[in-house]
N, CA, C and O of each residue as an XYZ file, in Angstrom:
620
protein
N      84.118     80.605    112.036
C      84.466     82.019    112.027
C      83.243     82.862    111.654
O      82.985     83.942    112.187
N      82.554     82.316    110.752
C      81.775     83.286    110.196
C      80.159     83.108    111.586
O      79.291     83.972    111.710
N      80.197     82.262    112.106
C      79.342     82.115    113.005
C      79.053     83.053    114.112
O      78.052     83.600    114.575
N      80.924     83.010    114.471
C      81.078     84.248    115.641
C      81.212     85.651    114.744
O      80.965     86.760    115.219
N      81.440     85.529    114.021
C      80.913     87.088    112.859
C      79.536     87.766    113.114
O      79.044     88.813    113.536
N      79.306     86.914    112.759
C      77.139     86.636    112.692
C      76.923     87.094    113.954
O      76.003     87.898    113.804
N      77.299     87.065    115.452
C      76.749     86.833    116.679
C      75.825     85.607    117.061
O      74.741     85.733    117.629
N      76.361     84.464    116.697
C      75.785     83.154    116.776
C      76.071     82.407    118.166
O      76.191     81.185    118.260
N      76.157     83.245    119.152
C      76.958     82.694    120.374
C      77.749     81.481    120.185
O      77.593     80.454    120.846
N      78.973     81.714    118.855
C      79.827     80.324    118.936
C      80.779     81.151    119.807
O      80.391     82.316    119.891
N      81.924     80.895    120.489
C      82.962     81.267    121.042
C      84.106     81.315    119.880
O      84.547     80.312    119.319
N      84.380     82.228    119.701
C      85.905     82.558    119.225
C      87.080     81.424    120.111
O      86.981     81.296    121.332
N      87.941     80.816    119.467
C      88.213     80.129    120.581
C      90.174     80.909    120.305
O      90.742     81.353    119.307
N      90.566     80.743    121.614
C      91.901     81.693    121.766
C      92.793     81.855    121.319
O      93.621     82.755    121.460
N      92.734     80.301    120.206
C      94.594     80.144    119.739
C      94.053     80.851    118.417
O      94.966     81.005    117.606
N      92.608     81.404    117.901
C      92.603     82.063    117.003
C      93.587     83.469    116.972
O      94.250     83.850    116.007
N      93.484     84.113    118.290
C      93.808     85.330    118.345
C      95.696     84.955    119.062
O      96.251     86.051    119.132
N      96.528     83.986    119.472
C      97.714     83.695    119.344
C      97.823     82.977    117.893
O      99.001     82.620    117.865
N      97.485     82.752    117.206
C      98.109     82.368    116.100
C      98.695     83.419    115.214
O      99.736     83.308    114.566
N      97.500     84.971    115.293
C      97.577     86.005    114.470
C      98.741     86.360    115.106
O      99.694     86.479    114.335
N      98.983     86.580    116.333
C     100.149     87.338    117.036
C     101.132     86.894    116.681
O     102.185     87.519    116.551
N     100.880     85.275    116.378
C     102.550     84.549    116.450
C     102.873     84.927    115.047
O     104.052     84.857    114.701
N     101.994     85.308    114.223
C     102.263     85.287    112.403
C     102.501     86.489    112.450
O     103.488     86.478    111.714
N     102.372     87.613    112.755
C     102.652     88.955    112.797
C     104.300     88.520    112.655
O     104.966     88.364    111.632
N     104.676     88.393    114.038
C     106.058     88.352    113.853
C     107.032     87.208    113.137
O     108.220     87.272    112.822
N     105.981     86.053    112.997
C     107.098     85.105    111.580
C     106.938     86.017    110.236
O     107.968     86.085    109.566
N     105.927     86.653    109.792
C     105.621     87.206    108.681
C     106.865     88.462    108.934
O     107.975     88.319    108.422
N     106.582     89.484    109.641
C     107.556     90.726    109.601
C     109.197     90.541    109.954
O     110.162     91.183    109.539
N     109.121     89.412    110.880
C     110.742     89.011    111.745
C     110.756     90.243    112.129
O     110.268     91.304    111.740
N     111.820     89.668    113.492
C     112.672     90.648    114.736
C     113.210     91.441    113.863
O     112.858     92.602    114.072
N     113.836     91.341    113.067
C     114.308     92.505    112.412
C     113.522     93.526    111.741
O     114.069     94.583    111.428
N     112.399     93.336    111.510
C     111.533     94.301    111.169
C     110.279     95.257    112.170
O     109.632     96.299    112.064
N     110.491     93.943    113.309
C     109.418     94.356    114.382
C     110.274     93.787    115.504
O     110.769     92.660    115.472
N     110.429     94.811    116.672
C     110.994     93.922    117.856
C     109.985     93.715    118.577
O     109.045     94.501    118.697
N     110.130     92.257    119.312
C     109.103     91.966    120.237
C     108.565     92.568    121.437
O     109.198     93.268    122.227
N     107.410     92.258    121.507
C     106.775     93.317    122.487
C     106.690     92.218    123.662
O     106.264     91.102    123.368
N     107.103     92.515    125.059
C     107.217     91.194    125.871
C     105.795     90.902    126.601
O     105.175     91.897    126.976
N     105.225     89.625    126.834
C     103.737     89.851    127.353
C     103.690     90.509    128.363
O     102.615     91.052    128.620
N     104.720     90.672    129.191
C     104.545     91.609    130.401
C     104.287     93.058    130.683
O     103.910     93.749    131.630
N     104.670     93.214    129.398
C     104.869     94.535    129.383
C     104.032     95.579    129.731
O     102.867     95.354    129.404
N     104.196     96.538    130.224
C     102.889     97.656    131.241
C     103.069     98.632    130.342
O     103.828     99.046    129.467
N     101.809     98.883    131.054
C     100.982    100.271    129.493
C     101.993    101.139    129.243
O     101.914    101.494    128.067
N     103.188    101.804    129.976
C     104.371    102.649    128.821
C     104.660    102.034    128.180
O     104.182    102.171    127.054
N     105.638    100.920    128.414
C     106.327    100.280    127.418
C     105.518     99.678    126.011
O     105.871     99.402    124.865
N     104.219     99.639    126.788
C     103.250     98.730    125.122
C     102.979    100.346    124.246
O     102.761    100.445    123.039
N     103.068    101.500    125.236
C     102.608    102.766    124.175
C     103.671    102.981    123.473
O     103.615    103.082    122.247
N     105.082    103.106    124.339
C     106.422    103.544    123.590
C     106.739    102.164    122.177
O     107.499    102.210    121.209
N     105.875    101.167    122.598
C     106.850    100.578    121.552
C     105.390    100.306    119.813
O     105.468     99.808    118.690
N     104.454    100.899    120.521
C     103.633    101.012    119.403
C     104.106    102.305    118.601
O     104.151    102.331    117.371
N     104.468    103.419    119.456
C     105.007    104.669    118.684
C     106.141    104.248    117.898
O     106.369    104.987    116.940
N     106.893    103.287    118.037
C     107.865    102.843    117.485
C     107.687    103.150    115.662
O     106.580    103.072    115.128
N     108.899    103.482    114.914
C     109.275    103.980    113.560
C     109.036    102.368    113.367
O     108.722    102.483    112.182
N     108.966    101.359    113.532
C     108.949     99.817    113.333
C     107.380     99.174    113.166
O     106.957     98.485    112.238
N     106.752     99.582    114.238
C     105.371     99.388    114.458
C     104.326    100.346    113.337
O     103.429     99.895    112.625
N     104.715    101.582    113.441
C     103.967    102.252    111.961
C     104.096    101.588    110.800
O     103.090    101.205    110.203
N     105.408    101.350    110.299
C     105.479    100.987    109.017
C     105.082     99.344    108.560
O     104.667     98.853    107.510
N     105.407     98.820    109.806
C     104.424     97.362    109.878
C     103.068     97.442    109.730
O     102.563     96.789    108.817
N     102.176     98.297    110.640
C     100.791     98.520    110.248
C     100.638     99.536    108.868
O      99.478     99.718    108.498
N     101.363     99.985    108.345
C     101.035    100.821    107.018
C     101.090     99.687    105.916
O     100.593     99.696    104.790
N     101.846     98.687    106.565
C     102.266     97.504    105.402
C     100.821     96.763    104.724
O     100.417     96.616    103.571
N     100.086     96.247    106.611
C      99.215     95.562    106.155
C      98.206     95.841    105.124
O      97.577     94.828    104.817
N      97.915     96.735    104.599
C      97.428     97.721    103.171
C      97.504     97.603    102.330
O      96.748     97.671    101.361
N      98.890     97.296    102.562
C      99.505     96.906    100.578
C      99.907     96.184    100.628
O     100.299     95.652    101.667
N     100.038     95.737     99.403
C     100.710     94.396     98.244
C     102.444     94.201     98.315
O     103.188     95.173     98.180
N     102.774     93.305     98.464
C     104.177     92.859     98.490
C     104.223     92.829     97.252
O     103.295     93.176     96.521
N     105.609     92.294     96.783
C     106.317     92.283     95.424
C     105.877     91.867     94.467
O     105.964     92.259     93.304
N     105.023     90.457     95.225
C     104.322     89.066     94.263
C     102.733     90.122     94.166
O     102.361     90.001     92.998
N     101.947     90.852     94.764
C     100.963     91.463     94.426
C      99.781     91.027     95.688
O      98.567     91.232     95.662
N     100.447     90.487     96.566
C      99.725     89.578     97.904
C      99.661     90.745     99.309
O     100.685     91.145     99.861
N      98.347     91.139     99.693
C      98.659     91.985    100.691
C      99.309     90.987    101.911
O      99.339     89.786    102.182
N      99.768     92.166    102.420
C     101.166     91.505    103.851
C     100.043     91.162    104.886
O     100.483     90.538    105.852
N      98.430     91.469    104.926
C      97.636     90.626    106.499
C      96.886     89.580    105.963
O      96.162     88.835    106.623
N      97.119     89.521    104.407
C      97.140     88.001    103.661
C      97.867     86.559    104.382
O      97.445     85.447    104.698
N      99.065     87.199    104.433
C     100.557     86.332    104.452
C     100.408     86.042    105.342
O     100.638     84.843    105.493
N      99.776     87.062    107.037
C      99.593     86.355    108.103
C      98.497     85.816    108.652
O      98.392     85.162    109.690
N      97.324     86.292    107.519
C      96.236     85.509    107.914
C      96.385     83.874    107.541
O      95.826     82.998    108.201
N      97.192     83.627    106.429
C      97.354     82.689    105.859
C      98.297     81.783    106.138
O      98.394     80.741    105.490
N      99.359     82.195    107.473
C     100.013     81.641    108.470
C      99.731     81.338    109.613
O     100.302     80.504    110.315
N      98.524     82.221    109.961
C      97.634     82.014    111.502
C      96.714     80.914    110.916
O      96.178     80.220    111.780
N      96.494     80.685    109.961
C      95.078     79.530    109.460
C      95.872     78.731    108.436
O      95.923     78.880    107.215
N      96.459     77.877    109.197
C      97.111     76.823    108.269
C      95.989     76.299    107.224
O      94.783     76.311    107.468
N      96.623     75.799    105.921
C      95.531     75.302    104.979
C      95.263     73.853    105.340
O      94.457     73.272    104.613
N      95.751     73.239    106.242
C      95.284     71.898    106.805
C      93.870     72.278    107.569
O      92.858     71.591    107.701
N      94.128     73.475    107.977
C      93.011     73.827    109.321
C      92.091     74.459    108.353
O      90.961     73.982    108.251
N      92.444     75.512    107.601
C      91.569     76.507    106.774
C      91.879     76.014    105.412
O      92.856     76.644    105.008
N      91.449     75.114    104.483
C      92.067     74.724    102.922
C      91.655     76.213    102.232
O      92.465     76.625    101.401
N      90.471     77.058    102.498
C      90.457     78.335    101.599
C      90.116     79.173    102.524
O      89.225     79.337    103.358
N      91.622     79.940    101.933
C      91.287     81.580    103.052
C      90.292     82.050    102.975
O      90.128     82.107    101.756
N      88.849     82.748    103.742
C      88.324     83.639    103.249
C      88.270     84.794    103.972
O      88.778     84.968    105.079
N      87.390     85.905    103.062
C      87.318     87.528    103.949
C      87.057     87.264    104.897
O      87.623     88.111    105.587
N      86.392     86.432    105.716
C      85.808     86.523    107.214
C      87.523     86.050    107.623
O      88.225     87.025    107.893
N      88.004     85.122    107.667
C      89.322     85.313    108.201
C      90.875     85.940    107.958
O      92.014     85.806    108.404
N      90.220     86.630    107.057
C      91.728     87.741    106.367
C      91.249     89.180    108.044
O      92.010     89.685    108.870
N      89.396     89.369    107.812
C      89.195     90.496    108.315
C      89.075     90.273    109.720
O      88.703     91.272    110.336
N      89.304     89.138    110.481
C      89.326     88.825    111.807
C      90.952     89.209    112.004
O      91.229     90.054    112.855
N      91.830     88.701    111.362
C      93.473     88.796    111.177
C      94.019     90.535    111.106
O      95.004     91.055    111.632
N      92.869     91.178    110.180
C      93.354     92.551    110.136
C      92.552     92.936    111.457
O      92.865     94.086    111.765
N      91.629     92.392    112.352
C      90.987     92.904    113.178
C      92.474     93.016    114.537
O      92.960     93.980    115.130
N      92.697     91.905    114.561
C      93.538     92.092    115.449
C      95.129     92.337    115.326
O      95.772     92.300    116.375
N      95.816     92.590    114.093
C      96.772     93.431    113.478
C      96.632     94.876    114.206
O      97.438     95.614    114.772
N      95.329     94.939    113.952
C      94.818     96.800    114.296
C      94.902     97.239    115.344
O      95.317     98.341    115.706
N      94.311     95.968    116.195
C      94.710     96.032    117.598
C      96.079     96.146    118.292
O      96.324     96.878    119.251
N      97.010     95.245    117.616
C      98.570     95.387    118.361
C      99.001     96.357    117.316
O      99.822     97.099    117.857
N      98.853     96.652    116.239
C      99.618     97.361    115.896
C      99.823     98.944    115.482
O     100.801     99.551    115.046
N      98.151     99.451    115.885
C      97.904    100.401    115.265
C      98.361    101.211    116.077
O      98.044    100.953    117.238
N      99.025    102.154    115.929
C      99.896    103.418    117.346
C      98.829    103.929    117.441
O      98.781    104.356    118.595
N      98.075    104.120    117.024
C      96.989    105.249    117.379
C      95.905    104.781    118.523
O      95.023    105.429    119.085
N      96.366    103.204    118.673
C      95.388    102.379    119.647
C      96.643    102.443    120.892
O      97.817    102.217    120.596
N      96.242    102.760    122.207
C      96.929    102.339    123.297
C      97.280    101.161    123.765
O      98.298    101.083    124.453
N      96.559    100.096    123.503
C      96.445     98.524    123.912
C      96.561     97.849    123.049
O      96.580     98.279    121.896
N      96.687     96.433    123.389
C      97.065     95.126    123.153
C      96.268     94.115    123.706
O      96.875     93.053    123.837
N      94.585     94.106    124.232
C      93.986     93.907    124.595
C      93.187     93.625    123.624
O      93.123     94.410    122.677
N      92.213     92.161    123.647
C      91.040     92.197    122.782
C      90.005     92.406    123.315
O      90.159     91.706    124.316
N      88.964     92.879    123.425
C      87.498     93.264    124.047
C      86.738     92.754    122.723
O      87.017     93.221    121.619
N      85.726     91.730    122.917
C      84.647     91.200    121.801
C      84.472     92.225    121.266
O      84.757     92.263    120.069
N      83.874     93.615    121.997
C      83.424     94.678    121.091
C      83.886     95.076    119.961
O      83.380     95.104    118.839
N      85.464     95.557    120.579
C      86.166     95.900    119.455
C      86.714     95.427    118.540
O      86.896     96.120    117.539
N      87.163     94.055    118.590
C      87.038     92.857    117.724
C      85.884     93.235    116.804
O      85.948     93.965    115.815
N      84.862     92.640    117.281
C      83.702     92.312    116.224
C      83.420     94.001    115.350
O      83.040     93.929    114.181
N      83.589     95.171    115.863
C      83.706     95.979    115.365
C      84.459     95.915    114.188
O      83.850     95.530    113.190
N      85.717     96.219    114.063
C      86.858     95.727    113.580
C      86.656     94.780    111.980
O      87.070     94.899    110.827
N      85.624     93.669    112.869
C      85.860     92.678    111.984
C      84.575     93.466    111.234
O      84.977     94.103    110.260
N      83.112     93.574    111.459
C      82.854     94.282    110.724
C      83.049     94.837    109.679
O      82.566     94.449    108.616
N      83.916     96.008    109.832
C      83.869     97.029    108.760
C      84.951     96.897    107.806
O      85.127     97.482    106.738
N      85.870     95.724    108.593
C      87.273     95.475    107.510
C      86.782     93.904    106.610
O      87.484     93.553    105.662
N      85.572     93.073    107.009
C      84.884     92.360    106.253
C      84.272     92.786    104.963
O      84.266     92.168    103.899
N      83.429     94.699    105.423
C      83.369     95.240    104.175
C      84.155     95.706    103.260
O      83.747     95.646    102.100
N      85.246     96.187    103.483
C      86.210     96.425    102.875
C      86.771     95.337    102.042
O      87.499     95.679    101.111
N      86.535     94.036    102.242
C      87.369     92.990    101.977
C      86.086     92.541    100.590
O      86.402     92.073     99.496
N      84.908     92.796    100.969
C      83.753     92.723     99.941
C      83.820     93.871     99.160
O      82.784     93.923     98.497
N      84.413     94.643     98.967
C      84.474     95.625     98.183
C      85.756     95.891     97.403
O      85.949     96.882     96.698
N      86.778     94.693     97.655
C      88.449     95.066     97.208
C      89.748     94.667     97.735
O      90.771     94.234     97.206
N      89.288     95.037     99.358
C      90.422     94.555     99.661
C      90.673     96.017    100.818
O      90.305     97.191    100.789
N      91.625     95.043    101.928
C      92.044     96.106    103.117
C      91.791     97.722    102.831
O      91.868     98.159    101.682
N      91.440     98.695    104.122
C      91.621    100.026    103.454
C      92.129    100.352    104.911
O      91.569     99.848    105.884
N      93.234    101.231    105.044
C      93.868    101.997    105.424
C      92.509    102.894    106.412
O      91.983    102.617    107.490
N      92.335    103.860    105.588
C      91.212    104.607    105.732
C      90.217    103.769    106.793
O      90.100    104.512    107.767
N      89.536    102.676    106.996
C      88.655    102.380    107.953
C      88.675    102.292    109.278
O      87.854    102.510    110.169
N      90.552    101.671    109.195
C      91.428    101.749    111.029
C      91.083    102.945    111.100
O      90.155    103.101    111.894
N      91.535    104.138    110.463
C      91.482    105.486    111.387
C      90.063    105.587    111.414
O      89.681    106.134    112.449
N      88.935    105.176    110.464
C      87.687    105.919    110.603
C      87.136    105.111    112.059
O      86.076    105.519    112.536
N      87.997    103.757    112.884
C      87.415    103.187    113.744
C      87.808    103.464    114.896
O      87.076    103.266    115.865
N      89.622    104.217    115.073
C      89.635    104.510    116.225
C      89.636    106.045    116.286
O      90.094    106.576    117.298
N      89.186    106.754    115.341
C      88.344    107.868    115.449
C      87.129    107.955    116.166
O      86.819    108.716    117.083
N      86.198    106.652    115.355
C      85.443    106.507    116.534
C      84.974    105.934    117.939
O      84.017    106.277    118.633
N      85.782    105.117    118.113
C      86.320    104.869    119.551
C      86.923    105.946    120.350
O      86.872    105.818    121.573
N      87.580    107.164    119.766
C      88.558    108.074    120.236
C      87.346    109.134    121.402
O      87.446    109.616    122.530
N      85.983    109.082    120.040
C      84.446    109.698    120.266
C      84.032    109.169    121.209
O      83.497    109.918    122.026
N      84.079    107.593    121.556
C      83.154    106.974    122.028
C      83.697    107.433    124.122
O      83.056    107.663    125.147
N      84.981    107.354    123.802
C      86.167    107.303    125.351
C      85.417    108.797    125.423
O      84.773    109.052    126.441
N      85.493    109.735    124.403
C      85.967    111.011    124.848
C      84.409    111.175    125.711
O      84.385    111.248    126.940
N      82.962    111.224    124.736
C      81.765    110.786    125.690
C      81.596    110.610    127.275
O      81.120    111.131    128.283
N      82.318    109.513    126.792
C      82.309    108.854    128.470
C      82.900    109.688    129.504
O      82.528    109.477    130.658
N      83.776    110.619    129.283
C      84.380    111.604    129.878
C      83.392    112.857    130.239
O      83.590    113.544    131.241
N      82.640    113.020    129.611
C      81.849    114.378    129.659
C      81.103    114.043    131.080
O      80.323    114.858    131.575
């Protein structure tokens, strides 16, 4: 993990990024998040990110559950079995919130990973994770600037 962090031309390899997906929803359950179907075309993936379900799931990953454990803990720590991973670390809590951000953030249109935005992602929520722990505050400061980067490209 920390290799493809680095830009070490290791390959990320895929069931990294289905494992997070599949733990999203063992961690939250259908009842807290309804499933988003892989088929699904760009309305239905926007309408169901606007979803009252999908906000409060991504507001979750932020904070601390009951026991004092943030909630992209629980699924980083379900996407990386401890047979596979024996100690969680920030490089894979902040790969896990990388792509949380991605499916879940309403403010993002897609469900798509692009290396860029990944490694972006992982970036700045790696610092965060060296400094404390998840921040709220960095998703928006990232697709703020992505929001910059689209709007650019438009001019």
């Amino acid at each position: 993990m920390a290799q493809w962090i680095a830009g070490k031309n290791e390959k990320l390899p895929g069931t990294a990024f289905q494992n997070v997906e599949n733990s999203i929803w063992k961690v939250f359950g259908v009842e807290k998040l309804t499933l988003l179907k892989s088929n699904a075309g760009a309305s239905e993936i926007v309408r169901w990110k606007q979803s009252v379900e999908v906000a409060d799931c991504f507001c979750s990953l932020f904070v601390q559950n009951e026991s004092g454990v943030y909630w992209i803990n629980l699924i980083a720590r379900n996407a990386f079995s401890t047979a596979m991973v024996p100690t969680l670390t920030h490089d894979h809590c902040a790969f896990t919130l990388a792509v949380c951000d991605i499916i879940l953030n309403p403010r993002s249109q897609s469900v798509k990973y692009m290396e860029k935005h990944i490694k972006c992602r992982v970036e700045k929520f790696l610092n965060d994770y060296n400094s404390g722990g998840p921040s709220y505050g960095s998703a928006e400061a990232i697709m703020d600037e992505e929001l910059e980067e689209k709007n650019k490209g438009l001019e």
